[in-house]
Residue, then its C-alpha position, 0 to 999 in steps of 0.5 A: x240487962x244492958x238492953x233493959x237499961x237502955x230501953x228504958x233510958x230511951x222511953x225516958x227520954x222520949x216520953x220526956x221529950x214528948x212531954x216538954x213539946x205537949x207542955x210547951x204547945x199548951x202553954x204557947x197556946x194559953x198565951x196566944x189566945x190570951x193576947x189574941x182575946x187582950x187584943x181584941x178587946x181593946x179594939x172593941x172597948x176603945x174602937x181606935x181610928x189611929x194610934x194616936x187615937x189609942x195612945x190618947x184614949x188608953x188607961x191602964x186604969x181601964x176596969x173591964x181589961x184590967x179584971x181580965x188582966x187579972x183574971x189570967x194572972x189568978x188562973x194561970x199563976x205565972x202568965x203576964x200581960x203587957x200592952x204597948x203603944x204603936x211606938x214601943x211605949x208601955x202602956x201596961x201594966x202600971x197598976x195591973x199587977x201586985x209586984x213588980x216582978x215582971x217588969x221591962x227586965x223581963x224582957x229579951x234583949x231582941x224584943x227591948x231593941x225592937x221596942x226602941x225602934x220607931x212603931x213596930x217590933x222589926x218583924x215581931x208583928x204577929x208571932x206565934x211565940x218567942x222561946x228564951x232560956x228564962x222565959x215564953x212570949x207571945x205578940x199580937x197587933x192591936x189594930x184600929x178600926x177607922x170608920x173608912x179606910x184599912x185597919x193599920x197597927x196602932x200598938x201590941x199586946x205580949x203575954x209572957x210566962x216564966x219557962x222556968x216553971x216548966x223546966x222543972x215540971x218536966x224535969x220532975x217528970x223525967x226524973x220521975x220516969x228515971x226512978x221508975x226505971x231504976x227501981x223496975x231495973x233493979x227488981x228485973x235484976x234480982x229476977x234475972x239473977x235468979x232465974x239465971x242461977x235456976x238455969x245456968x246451976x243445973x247446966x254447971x252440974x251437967x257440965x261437972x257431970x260431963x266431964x266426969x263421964x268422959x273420964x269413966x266415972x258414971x256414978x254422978x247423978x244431977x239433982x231434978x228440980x221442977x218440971x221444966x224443961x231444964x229438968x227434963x235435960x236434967x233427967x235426960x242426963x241422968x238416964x243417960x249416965x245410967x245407960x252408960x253405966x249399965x254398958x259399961x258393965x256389961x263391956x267389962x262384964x263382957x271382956x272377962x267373958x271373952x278372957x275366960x272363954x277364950x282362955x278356957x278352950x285354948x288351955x285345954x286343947x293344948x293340955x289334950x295335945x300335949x297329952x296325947x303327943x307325950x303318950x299319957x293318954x293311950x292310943x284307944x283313947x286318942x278318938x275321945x280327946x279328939x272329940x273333945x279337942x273337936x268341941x272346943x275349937x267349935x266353941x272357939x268358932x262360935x265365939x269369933x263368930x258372934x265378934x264378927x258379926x257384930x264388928x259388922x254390924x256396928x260398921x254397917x257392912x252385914x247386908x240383908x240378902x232377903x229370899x223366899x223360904x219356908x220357916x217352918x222347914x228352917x224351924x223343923x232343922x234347929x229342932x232336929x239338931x238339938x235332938x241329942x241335948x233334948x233327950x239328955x234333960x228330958x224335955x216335952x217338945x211341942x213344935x206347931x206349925x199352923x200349916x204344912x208350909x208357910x213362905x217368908x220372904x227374909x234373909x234365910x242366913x240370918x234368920x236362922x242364925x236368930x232361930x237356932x241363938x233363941x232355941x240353944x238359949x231355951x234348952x240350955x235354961x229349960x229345967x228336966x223334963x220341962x215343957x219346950x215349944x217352938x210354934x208358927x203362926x199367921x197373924x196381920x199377914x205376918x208370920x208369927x215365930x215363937x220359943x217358949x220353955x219352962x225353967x230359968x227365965x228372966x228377972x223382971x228387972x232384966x227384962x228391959x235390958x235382954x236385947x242390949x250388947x254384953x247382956x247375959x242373965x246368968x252372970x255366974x255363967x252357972x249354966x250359961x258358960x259359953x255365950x258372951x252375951x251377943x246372941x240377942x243383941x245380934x238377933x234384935x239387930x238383924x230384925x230390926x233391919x228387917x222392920x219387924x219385931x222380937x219380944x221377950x215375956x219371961x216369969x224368973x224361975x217359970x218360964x219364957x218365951x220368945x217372939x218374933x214376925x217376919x213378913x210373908x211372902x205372896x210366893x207359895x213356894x221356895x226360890x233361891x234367887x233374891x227377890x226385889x225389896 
């Protein structure tokens, strides 16, 4: 606003000033032409040989002169005309004008002591104009036209015009442009005032909001208003607030996992050694709950494991180690390990492999890794007798693995959300009572490094399917020394 402000304060100044110097130049002009037109006239009317001549022969009862004296004073309103002799004696305007308003007193002091002088105005000969607080004025010579001989000045002609007219002219003009520009500053107030709150309120509440998330509370959401880009902050913002919501549900989520199925191993392999160093369970018995024991340490493994790999992760240091191997040989194993967990739900197992062999060039470690999360998840939420099919095929020059089984599926509202840290779908831990919620976020990673994808399709309670490519190798055959990327 303080740069509106003086902008305008400069455009009125300087269309003021403009102004005042095209009035002035006018009127200067006016004047000019008007004594230089007076001047000559009275050289053609009296054709004076001297000035004494002119003193003699002039009237200011002269009819011709004094109607164009006249004339100028009617047209112009304020312009006055007065004529003197070579000696300083006013010749004119005796009778010329209906007042006497205009009169010696009119005149400066510089001029009325150039008058005194003896047959010139001490260097006022010829002047554009002469500028005084009251008054413009404009001299011309008047010169004679002897028969032989050079022209000499024989007396003077002064047109004079009040400049207080003018003043006010320009003093209504540039007050005029000031109001202009108060009422324009004004309305540019009130608009700025308000698009400055359009702006500057929502920015306040994303503030407030900030401040709120930084304290844990994700639950404040920021009115949209519109379609601009302050409402696409806004909106932002609020996806934001829900990301981190949902995060921040499922870390709780995933802690109360992690307490539960760190203290759940722990508390029976010590119930069990306890049991079997006391005696309570007999000798023959002793294999069985070792077994058990066995089982849970694995799961205890498996666990920091996945926390492991994914403190790695988040910390950069898991580096791909890319070779060429064949994906259906490393696909045939994950389903040969499961045999045991198959037979026990009675699943239809389909495993297709377009050909007998087909060669990727990925890290194999970790491609496995991904693999066998995706197939234990598949058989851990297949119904009984459900259909389960692992599936490799050859598309785009990409190796196409896929997963699919019938039974729990993924809620379309879960979807979205699959590959995210800390997800688990079975949130009663109903069937699900081992995973943390880690396995997917980890294989999405580890593909990603790759620069390839992995897809989730899944209808709740019918069925689901996994996908993910890898890139093939133009090696037909297995080598376990890296290649170069």
């Amino acid at each position: 606003m303080l740069i509106i402000f003086v902008s305008f304060t400069i455009l009125a100044l300087v269309i003021g000033s403009n102004m005042t110097v095209m009035t002035l130049q006018d009127k200067k002009g006016d004047m000019e032409n008007a004594a230089d037109n007076i001047s000559t006239m009275i050289t053609e009317i009296y054709r004076p040989a001297d000035k004494d001549a002119f003193s003699t022969q002039f009237g200011s009862s002269d009819a011709n002169l004094s109607a164009y004296i006249r004339h100028l004073a009617d047209f112009t309103g304020e312009m006055r005309v007065y004529i003197f002799d070579a000696s300083g004696k006013l010749l004119m305007p005796a009778d010329t004008y209906d007042t006497d308003s205009f009169s010696k007193d009119t005149l400066p002091e510089n001029i009325l002591s150039a008058l005194r002088s003896e047959g010139h105005f001490n260097g006022y000969d010829d002047m554009d104009s002469v500028m005084t607080a009251d008054y413009l004025y404009s001299i011309r010579s008047v010169f004679s036209k002897p028969a032989e001989g050079e022209p000499s000045v024989i007396g003077y002609v002064l047109a004079c015009s009040p400049a207080k007219g003018l003043n006010i002219m320009i003093g209504s003009t540039v007050k005029t442009i000031l109001l202009a520009s108060l009422w324009v500053f004004l309305a540019a107030l009130v608009a700025v005032y308000f698009l400055s709150e359009r702006i500057i309120g929502p920015l306040k509440n994303m503030s407030k909001a900030a401040k709120s998330y930084a304290a844990g509370n994700f639950d404040i959401r920021i009115p949209v208003q519109g379609n601009d880009e302050v409402a696409e902050l806004a909106a932002a913002f609020n996806q934001m607030a829900s990301g981190l919501q949902n995060l921040e549900n499922m870390r709780r989520s995933f802690l109360a996992n992690v307490s539960h199925d760190l203290k759940t191993p722990m508390t029976t392999i010590a119930g069990f050694i306890d049991a079997i160093l006391s005696g309570a369970i007999p000798p023959e018995n002793t294999t069985e709950y070792l077994e058990r024991i066995k089982n849970e340490v694995l799961r205890l493994s498996r666990l920091v494991r996945q926390l492991l790999d994914l403190s790695r992760i988040q910390a950069g240091d898991r580096k791909l180690e890319p070779t060429v191997f064949d994906i259906c040989e490393v696909a045939r194993q994950i389903v040969l390990s499961f045999e045991q967990k198959i037979e026990e739900k009675n699943l239809d197992v389909e495993f297709d492999c377009e050909s007998e062999n087909i060669f990727v060039y990925a890290d194999k470690d970790a491609i496995h890794q991904i693999l066998y999360n995706i197939c234990d998840n598949a058989v851990k939420f297949s119904r009984p007798g459900g259909k389960y099919k692992l599936s490799v095929t050859v598309k785009d020059k990409k190796a196409h693995v896929s997963v699919y089984n019938e039974g729990e599926g993924i809620a379309e509202e879960d979807l979205p959300f699959v590959f995210e840290r800390f997800y688990k779908s079975d949130k009663s831990r109903g069937l699900d009572k081992s995973g943390v919620g880690l396995g997917l976020f980890i294989a999405k990673t580890i593909i990603d490094a790759h620069r390839e994808t992995i897809t989730v399709d899944s209808v709740k309670d019918s069925y689901c399917r996994f996908e993910f490519t890898l890139p093939l190798s133009d090696q037909k055959k297995p080598n376990g020394d890296k290649l170069p990327h």
